[in-house]
C-alpha positions in Angstrom: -10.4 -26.8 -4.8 -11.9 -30.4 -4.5 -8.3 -31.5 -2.9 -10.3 -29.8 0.8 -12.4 -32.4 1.0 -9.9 -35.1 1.3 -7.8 -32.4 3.8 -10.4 -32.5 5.9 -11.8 -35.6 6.3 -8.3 -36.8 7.2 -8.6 -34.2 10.4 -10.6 -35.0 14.1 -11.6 -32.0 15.6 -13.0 -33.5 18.6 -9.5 -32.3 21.1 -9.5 -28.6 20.7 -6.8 -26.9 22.5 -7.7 -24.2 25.2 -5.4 -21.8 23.0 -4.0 -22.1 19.8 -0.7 -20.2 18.8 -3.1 -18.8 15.8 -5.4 -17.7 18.4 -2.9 -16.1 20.0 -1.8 -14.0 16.7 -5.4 -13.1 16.0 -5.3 -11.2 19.8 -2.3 -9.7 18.7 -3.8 -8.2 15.0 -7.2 -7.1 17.1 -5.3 -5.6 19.9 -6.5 -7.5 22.9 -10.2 -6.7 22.3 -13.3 -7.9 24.3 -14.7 -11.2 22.2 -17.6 -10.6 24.3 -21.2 -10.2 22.3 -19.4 -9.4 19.4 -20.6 -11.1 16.0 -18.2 -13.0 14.3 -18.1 -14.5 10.7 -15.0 -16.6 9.3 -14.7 -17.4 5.8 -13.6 -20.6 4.9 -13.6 -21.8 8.4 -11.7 -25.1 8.0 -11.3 -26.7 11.6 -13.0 -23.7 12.8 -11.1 -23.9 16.2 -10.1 -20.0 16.4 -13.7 -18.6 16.1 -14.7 -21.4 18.2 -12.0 -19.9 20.7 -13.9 -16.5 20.5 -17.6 -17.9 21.2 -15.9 -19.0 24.5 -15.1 -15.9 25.5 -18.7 -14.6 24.5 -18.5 -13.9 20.7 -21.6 -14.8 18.7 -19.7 -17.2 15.7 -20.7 -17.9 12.4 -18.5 -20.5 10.4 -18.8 -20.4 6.6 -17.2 -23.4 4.6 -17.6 -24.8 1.0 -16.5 -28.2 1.9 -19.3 -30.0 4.5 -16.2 -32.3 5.9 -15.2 -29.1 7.4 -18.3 -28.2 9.3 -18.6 -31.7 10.6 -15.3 -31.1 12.0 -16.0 -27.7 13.3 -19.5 -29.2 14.9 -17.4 -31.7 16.8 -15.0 -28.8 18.0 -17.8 -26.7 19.3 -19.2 -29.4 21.2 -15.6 -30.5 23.0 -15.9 -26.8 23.7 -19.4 -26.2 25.0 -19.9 -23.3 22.7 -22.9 -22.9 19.7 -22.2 -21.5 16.7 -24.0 -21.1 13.6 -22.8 -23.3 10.5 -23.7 -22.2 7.0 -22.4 -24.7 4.3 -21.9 -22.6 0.7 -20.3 -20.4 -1.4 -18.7 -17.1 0.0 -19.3 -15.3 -3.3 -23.1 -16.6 -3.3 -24.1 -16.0 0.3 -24.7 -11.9 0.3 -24.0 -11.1 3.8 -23.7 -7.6 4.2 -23.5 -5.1 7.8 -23.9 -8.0 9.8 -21.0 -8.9 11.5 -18.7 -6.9 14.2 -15.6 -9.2 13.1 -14.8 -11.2 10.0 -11.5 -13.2 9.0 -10.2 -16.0 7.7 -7.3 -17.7 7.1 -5.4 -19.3 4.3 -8.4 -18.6 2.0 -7.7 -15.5 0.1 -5.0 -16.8 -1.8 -6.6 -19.0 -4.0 -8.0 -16.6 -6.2 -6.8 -14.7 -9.0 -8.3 -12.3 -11.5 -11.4 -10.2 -10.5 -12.2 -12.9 -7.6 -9.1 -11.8 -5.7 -9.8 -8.2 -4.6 -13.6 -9.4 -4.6 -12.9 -12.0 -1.7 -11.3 -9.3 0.2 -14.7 -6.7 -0.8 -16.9 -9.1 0.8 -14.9 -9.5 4.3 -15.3 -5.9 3.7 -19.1 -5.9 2.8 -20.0 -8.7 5.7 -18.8 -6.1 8.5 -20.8 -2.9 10.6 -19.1 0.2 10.0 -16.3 0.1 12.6 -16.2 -3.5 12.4 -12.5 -5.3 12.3 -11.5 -7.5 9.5 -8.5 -10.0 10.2 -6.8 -11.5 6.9 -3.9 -13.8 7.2 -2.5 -15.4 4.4 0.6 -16.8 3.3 3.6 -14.5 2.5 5.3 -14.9 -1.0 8.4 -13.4 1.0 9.4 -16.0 2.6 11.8 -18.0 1.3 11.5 -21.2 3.0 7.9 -21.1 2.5 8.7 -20.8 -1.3 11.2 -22.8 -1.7 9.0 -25.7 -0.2 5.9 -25.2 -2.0 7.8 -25.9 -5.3 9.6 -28.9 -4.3 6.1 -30.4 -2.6 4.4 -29.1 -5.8 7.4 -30.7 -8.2 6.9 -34.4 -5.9 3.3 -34.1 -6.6 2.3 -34.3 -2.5 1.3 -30.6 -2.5 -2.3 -30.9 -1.2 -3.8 -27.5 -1.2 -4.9 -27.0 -4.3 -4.0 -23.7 -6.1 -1.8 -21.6 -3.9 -1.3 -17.8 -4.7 0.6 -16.1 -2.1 0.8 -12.7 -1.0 3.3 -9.7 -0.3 2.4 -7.8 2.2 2.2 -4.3 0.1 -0.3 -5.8 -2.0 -2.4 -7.2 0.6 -2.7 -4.1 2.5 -3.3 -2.1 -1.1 -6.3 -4.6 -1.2 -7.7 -3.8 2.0 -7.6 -0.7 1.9 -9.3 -0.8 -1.6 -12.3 -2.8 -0.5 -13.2 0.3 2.3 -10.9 -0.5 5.5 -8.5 1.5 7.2 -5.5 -0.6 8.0 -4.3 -0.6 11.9 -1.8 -3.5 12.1 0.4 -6.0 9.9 2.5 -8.8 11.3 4.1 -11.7 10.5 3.6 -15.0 11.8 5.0 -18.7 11.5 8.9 -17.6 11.2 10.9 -20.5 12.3 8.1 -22.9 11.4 8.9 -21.7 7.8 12.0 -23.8 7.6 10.0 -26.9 8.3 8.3 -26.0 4.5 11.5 -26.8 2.9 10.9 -30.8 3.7 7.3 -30.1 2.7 7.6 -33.0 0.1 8.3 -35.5 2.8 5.5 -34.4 5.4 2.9 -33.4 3.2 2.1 -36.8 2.1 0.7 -36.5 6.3 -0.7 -33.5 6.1 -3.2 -33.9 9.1 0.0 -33.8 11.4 0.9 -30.5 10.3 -3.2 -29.3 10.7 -3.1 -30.5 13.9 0.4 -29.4 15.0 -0.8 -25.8 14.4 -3.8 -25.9 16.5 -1.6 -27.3 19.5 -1.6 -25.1 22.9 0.9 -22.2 22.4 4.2 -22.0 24.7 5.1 -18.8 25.3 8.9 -18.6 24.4 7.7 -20.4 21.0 5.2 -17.9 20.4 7.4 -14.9 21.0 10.5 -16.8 18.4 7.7 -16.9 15.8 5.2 -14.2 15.5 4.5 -10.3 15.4 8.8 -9.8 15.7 11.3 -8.4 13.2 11.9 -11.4 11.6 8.3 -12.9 11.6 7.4 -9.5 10.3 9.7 -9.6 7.2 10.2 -13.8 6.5 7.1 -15.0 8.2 5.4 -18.2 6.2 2.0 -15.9 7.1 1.4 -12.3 6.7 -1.8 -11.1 9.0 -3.4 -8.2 8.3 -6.1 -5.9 10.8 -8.6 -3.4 9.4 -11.4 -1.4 10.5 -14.7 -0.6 7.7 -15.1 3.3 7.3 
């Protein structure tokens, strides 16, 4: 996965939005819950801008990344935003956090694992939360056609960027979760129309910051609603999200 580093780097994290349309999904998987005191761990935090979104509503954020060109980006997002957080640079599979953590989720991570390392990814989400804590999972959806269709070409052109790619139905997702100890409450899709722009994924690819930073843009309502959590979304989404509570 050494193709992050490069992702990253290429990335300024110093304009965060006041809403993201991601954001806006993760209130919709959680049910509109209080951010407020609650502890919050995301795995493979990237850009970190969503958890960084919770802390300003009172959350209490950890951000976990692999790649250090991530963190520094994420450090420069919590200070446009005011907010602290705590950064821990490592490996998920090394770090051993266990009960600790009222939410935990991540995005576009679990998918790049196969064998006995992709239900374990999902355990630990599992292991990291207090019983009764949520879990969020959003990943992309191998239902989507577009999405698909896309990957292949940009992976055929040699400008796909990130790294090995292993996407998700939503049946086996869920079967996951609900094998590492959670009780699943929601599943939507997400990222609908913005599928269809994966189909020229050879072209824009080769500027793949635009497309980071297109995603983390302030959400328009009408937008929004044409893209996640509807019938469509929930069938051809690019991104399946998935919300669980531990036992």
């Amino acid at each position: 996965m050494s193709q992050w580093k490069d992702v990253w780097k290429s990335v300024d994290g110093t304009n965060p939005p006041e809403s993201t349309y991601m954001f806006r999904f993760y209130n919709d998987l959680l049910g509109g819950i209080s951010f407020r005191n609650k502890r919050v761990l995301e795995i493979g935090c990237g850009t970190g801008v969503n958890s960084l979104l919770m802390a300003k509503l009172g959350a209490k954020v950890t951000l976990l990344d692999y790649e250090r060109a991530a963190l520094r980006i994420a450090k420069k997002t919590a200070e446009a935003l005011s907010v602290d957080a705590e950064f821990v640079h490592g490996d998920v599979f090394e770090c051993g956090f266990e009960n600790e953590f009222d939410i935990v989720h991540s995005e576009g991570v679990v998918e790049h694992f196969l064998g006995s390392k992709r239900q374990r990814i999902i355990d630990l989400h599992a292991r990291a939360l207090v019983k009764g804590g949520r879990c969020v999972i959003i990943a992309p959806n191998s239902s989507s056609p577009p999405y698909v269709i896309g990957k292949r070409l940009a992976q055929k052109a040699r400008t796909w960027v990130y790294g090995g790619e292993y996407p998700y139905i939503k049946d086996e997702l869920v079967g996951r979760m609900r094998r590492a100890g959670l009780s699943v409450e929601r599943v939507l899709g997400g990222e609908f129309l913005a599928s269809f722009l994966w189909m020229f994924a050879p072209l824009w690819l080769v500027r793949h910051e635009r497309f980071l930073l297109m995603t983390i843009r302030r959400p328009n309502n009408i937008v929004y609603r044409m893209n996640y959590s509807n019938f469509f979304a929930n069938r051809w989404g690019r991104v399946i999200g998935v919300a669980g509570v531990k036992k």
